[in-house]
C-alpha positions, 0 to 999 in steps of 0.5 A: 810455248803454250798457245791460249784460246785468243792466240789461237782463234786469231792464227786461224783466222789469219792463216784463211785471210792470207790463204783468200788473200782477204785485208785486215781492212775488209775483216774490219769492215764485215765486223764493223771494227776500226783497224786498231781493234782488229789488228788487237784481235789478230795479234791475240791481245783480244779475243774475238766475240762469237758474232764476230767469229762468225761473221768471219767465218761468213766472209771467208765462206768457211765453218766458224769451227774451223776457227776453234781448237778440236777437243781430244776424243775422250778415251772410251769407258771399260764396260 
């Protein structure tokens, strides 16, 4: 099963929430968004806004990046 971009920034998310043990209530309330709107965003129905990555990212005390998917390394040139 393929995971698009929403899926995965919301599991990310909510594996650092369950590891700090942080509510889907406090996350509302730093990202100034009513429960209904952030349980769409943890389920992945919605994707989260940048600021609201990173705002999350600054109430977990972690990179934003650790949210966001790694990109391959590109395969080096022959020269």
């Amino acid at each position: 099963m393929t995971q698009n971009l929403a899926e995965y920034m919301a599991a990310e998310v909510r594996a650092e929430m369950a590891r700090q043990r942080v509510s889907q209530r406090q996350l509302a309330a730093q990202l100034t968004l009513s429960q209904v709107q952030i349980q769409r965003r943890l389920a992945g129905r919605i994707e989260f806004r940048p600021s609201e990555l990173d705002r999350a990212a600054e109430l977990l005390g972690v990179p934003v990046t650790q949210f966001l998917p790694v990109a391959p390394a590109a395969p080096a040139s022959a020269a």
